[in-house]
VOBA-1610 file (N, C-alpha, C; in pm, whole numbers, padded with zeros to 5 digits, always signed):
BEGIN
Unk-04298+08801-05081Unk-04238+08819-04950Unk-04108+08737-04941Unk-03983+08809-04908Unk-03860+08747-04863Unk-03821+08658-04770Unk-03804+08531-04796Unk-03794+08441-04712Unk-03637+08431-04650Unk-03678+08500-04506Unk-03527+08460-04426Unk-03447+08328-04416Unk-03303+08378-04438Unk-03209+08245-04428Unk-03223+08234-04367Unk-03196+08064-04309Unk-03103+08029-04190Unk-02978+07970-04204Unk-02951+08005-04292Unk-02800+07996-04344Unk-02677+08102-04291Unk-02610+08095-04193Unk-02521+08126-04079Unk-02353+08125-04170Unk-02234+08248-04166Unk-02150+08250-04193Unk-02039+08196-04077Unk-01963+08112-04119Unk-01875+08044-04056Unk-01747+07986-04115Unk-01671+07920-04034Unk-01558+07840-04103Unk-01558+07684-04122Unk-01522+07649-04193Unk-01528+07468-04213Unk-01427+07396-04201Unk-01454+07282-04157Unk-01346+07216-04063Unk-01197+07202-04121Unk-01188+07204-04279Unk-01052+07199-04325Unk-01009+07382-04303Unk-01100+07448-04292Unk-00988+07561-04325Unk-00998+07598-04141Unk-01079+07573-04020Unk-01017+07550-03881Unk-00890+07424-03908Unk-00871+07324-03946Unk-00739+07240-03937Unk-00618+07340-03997Unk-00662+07410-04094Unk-00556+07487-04175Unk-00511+07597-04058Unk-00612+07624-04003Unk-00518+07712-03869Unk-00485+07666-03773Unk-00503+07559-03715Unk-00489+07509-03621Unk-00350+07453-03658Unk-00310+07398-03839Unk-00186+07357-03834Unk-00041+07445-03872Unk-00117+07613-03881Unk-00031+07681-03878Unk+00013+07741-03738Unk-00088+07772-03673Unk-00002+07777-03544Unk+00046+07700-03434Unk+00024+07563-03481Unk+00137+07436-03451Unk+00250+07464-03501Unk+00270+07559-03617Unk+00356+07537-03715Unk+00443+07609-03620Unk+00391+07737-03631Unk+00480+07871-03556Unk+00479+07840-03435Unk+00444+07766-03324Unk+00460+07751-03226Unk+00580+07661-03237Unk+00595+07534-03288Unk+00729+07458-03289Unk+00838+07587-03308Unk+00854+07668-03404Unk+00928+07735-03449Unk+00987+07881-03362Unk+00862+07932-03263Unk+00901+08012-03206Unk+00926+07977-03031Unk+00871+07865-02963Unk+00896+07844-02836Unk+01087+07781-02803Unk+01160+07721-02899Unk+01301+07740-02862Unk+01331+07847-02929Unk+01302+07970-02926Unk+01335+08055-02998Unk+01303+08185-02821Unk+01199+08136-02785Unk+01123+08159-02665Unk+01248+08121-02523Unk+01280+07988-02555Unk+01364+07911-02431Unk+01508+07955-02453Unk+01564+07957-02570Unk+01628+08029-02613Unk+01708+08126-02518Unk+01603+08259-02532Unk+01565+08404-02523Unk+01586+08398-02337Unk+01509+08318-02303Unk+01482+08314-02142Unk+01658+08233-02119Unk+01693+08167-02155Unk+01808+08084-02107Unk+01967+08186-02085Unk+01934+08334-02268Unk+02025+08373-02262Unk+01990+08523-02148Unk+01918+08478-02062Unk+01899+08583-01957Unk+01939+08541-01896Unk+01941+08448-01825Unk+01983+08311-01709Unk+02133+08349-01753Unk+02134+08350-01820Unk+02288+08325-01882Unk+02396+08470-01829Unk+02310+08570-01829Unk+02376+08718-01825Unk+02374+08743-01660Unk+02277+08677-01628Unk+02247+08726-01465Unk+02320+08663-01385Unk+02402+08533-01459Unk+02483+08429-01389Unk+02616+08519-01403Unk+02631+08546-01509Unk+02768+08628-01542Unk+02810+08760-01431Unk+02627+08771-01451Unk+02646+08944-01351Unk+02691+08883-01217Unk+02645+08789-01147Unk+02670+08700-01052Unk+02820+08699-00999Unk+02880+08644-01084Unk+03046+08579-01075Unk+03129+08689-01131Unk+03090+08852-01190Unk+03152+08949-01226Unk+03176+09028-01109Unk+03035+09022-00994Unk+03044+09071-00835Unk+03137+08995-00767Unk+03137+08869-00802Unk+03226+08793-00720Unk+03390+08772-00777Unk+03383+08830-00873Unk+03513+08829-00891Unk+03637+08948-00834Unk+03533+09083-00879Unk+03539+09212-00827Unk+03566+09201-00683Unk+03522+09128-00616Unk+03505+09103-00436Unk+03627+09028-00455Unk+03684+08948-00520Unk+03772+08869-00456Unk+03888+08984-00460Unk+03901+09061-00604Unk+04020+09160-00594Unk+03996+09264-00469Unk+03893+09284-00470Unk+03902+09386-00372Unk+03973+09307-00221Unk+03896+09191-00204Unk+03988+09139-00073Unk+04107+09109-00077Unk+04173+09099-00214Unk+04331+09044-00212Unk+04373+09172-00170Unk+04324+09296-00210Unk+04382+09441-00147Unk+04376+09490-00058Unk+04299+09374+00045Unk+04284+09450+00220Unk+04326+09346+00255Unk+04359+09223+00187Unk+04481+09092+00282Unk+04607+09091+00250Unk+04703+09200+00206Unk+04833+09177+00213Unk+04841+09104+00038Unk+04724+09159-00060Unk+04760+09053-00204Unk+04730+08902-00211Unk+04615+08832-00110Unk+04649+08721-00066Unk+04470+08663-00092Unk+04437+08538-00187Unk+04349+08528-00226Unk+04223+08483-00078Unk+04182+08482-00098Unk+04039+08408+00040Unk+04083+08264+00019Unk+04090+08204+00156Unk+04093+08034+00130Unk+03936+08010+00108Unk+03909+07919+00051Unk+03759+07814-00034Unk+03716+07805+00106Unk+03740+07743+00241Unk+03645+07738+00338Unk+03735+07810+00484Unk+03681+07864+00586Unk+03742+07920+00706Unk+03692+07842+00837Unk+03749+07776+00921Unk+03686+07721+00997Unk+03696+07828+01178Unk+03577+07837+01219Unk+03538+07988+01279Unk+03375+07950+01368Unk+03400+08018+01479Unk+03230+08007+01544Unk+03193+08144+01471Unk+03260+08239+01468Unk+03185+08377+01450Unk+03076+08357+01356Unk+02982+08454+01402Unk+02877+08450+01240Unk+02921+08505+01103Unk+02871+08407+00970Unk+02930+08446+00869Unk+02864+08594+00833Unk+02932+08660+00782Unk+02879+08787+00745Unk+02745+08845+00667Unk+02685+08689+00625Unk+02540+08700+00549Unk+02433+08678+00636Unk+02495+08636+00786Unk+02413+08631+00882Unk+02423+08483+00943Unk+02401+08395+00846Unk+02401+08212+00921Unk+02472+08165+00844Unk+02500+08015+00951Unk+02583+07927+00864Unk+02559+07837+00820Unk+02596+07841+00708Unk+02561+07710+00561Unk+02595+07575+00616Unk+02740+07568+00704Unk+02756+07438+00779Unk+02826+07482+00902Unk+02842+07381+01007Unk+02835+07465+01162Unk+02983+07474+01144Unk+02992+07577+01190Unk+03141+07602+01235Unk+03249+07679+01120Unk+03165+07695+01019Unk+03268+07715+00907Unk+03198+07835+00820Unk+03302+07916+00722Unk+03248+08017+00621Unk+03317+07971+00516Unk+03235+07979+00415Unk+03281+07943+00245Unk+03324+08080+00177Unk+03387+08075+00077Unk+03430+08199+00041Unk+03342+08272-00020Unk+03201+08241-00100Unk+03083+08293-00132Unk+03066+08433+00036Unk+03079+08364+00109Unk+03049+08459+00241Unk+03195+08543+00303Unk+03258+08470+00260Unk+03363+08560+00308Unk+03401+08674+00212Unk+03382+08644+00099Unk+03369+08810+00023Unk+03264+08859+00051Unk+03138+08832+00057Unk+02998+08878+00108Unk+03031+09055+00116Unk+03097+09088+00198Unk+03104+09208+00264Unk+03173+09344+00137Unk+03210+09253+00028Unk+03257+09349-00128Unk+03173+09352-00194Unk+03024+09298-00193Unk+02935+09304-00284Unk+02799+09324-00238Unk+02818+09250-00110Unk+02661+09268-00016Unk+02521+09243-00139Unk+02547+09134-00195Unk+02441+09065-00262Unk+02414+08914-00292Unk+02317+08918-00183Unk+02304+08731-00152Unk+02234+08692-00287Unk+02208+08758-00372Unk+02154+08694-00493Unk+02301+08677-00576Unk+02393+08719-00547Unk+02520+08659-00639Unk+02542+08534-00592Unk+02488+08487-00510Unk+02516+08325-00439Unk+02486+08210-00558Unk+02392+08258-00601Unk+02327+08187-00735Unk+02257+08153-00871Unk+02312+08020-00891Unk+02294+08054-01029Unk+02159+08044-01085Unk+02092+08141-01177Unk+02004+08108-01209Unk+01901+07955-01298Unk+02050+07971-01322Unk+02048+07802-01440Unk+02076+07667-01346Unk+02099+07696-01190Unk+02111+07528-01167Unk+02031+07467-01171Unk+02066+07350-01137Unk+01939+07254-01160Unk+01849+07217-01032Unk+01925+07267-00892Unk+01843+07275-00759Unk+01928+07385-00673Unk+01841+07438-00577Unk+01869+07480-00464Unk+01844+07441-00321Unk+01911+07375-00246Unk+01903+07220-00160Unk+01913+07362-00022Unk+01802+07323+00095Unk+01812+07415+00195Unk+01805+07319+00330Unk+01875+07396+00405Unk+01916+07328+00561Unk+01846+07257+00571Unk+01875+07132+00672Unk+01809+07075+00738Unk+01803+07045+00920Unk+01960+07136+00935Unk+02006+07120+01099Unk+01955+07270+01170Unk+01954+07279+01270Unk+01877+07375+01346Unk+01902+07493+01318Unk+02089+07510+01239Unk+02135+07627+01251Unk+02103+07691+01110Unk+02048+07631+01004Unk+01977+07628+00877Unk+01866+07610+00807Unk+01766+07600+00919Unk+01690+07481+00872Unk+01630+07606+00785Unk+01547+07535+00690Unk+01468+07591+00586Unk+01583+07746+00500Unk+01719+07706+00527Unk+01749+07833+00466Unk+01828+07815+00366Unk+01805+07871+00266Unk+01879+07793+00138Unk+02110+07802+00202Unk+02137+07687+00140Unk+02255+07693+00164Unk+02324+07620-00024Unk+02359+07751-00076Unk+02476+07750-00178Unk+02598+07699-00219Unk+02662+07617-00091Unk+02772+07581-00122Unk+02754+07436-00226Unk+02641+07402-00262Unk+02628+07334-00380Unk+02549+07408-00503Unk+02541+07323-00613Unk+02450+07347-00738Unk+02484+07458-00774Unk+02557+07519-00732Unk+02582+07685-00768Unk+02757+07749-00827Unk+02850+07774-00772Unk+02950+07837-00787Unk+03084+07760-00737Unk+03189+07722-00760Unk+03290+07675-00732Unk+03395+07714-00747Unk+03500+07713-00641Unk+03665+07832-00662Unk+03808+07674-00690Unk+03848+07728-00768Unk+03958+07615-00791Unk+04049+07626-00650Unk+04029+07513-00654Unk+04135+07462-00516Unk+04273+07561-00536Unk+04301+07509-00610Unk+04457+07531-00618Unk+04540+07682-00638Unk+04405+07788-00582Unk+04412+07919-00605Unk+04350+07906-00450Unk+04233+07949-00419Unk+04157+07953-00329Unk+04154+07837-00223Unk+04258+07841-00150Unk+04311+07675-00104Unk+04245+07675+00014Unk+04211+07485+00082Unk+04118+07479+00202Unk+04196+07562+00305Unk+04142+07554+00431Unk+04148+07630+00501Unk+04279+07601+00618Unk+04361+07445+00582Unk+04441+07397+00636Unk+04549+07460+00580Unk+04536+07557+00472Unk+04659+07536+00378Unk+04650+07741+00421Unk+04816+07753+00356Unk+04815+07870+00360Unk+04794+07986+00207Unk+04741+08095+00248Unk+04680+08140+00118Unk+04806+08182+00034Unk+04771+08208-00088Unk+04836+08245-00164Unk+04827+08377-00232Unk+04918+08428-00281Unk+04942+08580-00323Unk+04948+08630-00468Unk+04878+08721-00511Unk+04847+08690-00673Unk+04965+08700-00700Unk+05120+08728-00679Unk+05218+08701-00792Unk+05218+08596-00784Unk+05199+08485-00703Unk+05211+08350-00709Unk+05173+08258-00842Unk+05031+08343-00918Unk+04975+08305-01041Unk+05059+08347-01158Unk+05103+08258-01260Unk+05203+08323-01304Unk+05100+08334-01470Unk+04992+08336-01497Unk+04908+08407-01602Unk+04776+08443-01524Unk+04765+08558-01491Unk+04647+08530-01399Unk+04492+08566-01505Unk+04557+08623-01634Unk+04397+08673-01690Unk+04370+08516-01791Unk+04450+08391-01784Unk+04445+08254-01854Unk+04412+08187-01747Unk+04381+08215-01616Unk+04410+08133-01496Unk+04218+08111-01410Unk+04179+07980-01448Unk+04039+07980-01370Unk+04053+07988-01232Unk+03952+08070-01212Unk+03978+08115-01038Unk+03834+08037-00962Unk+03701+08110-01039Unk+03540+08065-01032Unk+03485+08057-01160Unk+03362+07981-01149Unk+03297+07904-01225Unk+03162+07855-01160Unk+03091+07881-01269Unk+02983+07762-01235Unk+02981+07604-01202Unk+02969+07538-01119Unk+03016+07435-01060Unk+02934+07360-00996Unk+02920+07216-00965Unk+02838+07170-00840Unk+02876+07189-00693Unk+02982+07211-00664Unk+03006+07291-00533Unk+03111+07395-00526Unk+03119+07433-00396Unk+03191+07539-00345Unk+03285+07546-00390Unk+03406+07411-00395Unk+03541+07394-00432Unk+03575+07296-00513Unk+03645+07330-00628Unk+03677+07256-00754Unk+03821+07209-00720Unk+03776+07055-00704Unk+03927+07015-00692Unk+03898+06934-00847Unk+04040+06952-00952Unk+04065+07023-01070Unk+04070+06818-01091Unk+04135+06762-01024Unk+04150+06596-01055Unk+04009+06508-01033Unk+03896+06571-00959Unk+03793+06482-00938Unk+03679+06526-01071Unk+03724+06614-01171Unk+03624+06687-01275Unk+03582+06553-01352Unk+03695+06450-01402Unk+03708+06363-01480Unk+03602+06248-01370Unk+03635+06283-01302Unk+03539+06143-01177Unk+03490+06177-01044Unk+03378+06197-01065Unk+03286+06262-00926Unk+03252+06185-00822Unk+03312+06169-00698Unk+03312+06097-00648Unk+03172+06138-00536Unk+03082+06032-00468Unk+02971+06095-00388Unk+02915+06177-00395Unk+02920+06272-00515Unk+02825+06303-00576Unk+02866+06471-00530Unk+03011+06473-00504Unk+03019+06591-00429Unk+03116+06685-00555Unk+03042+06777-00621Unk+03076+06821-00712Unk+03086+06767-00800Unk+03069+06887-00944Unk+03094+06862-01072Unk+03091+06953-01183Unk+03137+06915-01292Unk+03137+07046-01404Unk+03020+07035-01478Unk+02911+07106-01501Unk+02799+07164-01608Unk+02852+07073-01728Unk+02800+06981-01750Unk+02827+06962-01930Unk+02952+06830-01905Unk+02955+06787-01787Unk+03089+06666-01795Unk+03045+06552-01801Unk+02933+06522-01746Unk+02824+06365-01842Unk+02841+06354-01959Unk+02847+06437-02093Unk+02849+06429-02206Unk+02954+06429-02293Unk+03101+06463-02173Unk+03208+06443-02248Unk+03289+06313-02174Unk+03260+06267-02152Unk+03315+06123-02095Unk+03332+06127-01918Unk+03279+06205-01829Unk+03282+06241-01689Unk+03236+06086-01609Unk+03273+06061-01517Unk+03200+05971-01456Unk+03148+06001-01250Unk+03010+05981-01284Unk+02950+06014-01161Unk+02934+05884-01064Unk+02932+05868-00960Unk+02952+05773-00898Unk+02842+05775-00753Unk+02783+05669-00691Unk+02695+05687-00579Unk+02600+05733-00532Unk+02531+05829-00623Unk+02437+05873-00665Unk+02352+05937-00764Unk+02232+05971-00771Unk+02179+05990-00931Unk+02273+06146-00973Unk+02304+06138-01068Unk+02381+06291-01111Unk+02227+06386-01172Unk+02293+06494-01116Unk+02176+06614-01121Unk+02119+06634-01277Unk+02034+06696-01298Unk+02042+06731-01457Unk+02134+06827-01533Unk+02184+06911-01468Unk+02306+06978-01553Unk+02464+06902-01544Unk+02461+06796-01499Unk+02599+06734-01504Unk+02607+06672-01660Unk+02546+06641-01739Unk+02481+06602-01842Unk+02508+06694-01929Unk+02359+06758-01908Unk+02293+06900-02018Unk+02378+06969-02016Unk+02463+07100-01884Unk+02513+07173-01906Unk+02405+07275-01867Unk+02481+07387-01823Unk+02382+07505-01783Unk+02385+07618-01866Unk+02435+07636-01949Unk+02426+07749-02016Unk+02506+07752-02192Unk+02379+07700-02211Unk+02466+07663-02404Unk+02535+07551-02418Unk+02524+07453-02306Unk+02681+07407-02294Unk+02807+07401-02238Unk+02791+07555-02188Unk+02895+07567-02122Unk+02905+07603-02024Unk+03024+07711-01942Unk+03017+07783-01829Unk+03080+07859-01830Unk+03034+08013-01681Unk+03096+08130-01708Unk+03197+08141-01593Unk+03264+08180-01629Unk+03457+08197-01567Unk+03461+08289-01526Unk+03509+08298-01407Unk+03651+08383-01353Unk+03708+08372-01351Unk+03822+08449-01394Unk+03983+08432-01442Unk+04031+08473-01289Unk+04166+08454-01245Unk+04245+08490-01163Unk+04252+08644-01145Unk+04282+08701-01294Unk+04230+08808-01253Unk+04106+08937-01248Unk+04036+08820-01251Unk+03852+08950-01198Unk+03780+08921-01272Unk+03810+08883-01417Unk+03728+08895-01590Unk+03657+08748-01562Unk+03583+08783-01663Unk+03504+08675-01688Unk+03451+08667-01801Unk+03410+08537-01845Unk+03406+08507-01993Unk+03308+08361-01987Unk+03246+08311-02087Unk+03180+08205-02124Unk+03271+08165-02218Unk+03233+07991-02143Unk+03346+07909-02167Unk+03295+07784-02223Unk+03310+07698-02305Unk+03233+07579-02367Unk+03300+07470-02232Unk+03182+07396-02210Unk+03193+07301-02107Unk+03328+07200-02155Unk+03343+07243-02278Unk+03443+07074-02332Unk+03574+07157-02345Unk+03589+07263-02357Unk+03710+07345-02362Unk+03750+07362-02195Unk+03655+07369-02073Unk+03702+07375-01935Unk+03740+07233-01897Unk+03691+07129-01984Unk+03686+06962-01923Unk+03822+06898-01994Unk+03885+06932-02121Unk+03974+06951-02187Unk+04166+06987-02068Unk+04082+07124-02039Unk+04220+07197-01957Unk+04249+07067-01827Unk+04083+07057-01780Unk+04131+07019-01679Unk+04188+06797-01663Unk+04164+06792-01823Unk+04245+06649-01839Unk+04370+06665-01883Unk+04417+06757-01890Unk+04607+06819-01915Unk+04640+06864-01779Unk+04559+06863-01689Unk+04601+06867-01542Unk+04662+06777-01484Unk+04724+06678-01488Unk+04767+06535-01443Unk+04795+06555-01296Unk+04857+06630-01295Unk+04956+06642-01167Unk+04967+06778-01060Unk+04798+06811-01082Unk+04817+06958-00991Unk+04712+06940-00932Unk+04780+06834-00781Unk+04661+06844-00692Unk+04710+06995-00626Unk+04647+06978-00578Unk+04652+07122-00406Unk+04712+07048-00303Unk+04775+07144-00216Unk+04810+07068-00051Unk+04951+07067-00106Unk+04989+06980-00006Unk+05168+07035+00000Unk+05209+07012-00098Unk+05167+06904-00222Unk+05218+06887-00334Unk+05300+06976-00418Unk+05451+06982-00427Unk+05503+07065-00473Unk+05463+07149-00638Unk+05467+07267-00632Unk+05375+07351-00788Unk+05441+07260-00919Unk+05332+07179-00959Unk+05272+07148-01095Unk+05365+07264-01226Unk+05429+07216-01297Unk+05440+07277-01430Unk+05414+07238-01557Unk+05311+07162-01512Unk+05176+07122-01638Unk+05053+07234-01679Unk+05131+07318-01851Unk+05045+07372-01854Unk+04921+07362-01890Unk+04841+07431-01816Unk+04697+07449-01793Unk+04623+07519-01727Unk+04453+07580-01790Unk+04415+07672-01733Unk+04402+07683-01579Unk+04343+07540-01533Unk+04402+07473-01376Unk+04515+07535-01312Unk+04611+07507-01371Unk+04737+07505-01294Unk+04796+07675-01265Unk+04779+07757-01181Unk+04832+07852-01134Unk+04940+07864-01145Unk+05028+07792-01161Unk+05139+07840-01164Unk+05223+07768-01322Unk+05148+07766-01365Unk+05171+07766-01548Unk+05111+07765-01634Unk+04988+07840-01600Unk+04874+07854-01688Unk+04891+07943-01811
//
């Protein structure tokens, strides 16, 4: 009579370690491969982002007389996305609003926060004019100043208009030194930037996208740009503030009127 095993087929502990250390293996190997993959989506949807908003800005230079949007409007009316980000005023994110009619172009997928109201006329509602998109001053001028007219740009497809940014408006001399924490360039911690008065976000550092950031040119295009090639232009900027300051002929991608 045949005596039943109890002898059971299985695996033994070196050849479970042997798998266990191959798909450690492939896991190191395929999750930045993974982050990667997800980042260069972030990356396209930001582009699609600032390609609407670039499109919107031409389209408004063609119903204002050729004449770019000033960076902020000071106004009771309601902004055209419905509320206001701060009382009394529209940013140019909203004042093109009405060429693209897509509040998801407000932002970027890659910042590092999205900071929402806290005053009655906002409360709980996300407000963009940080962590997100920024228009160079010296094109898109405050709201004291008078606008300007694209022949005024004298390269306009070499000429930064928007960008990924820590706020609304890129004034082109504070890139090198952030003062209160109010704006900054993606990737300018790492090339000698200095932040001041408060903790700097995590992409002032890292950078949001490869490294770098995606552009709008003056005129409409857009392109990805290495953070050290935009931080570069804008230290050959010496002398092009905005405001009455007579036009700068320091060339640079900054400078509108010798770019």
């Amino acid at each position: 009579m045949l005596r039943q095993s109890n002898n059971k087929d299985g695996f033994t502990l070196i050849e479970l370690l042997v798998v266990i250390a191959i798909i450690s293996i492939l896991a190191a190997i395929l999750f930045p491969v993974f982050a990667r993959a997800r980042e260069n989506a972030r990356r396209a949807s930001c582009m699609s982002n600032l390609k609407q908003q670039g499109l919107a800005v031409m389209m408004y230079t063609q119903d204002y007389d050729e004449k770019y949007p000033l960076a902020n409007t000071i106004t009771t009316q309601t902004p055209p996305d419905g509320y206001f980000w701060s009382s009394g005023a529209w940013f140019w994110p909203q004042t093109i609003f009405p060429y693209h009619k897509s509040t998801q172009a407000f932002y970027c997928p890659s910042a590092s926060s999205q900071p929402v109201g806290t005053a009655s006329y906002n409360l709980g509602k996300p407000i963009p004019i940080s962590y997100n998109y920024g228009a160079n001053l010296l094109i898109m001028r405050n709201y004291t100043e008078t606008p300007i007219s694209l022949s005024s740009v004298n390269a306009p497809a070499s000429a930064y208009l928007l960008m990924d940014y820590g706020s609304y408006r890129i004034d082109v001399a504070q890139i090198k030194i952030t003062k209160s924490g109010w704006g900054w360039l993606p990737g300018s911690g790492s090339l000698g930037a200095t932040f001041y008065n408060t903790s700097p976000p995590a992409d002032w550092e890292t950078g949001r996208h490869f490294d770098g950031v995606n552009v709008v040119f003056a005129d409409g295009h857009v392109k990805w740009l290495k953070s050290s090639v935009v931080y570069q232009e804008a230290l050959k900027c010496t002398s092009c503030s905005y405001g009455t300051t007579p036009p700068s002929t320091i060339k640079s991608a900054w400078n509108p009127y010798a770019s």
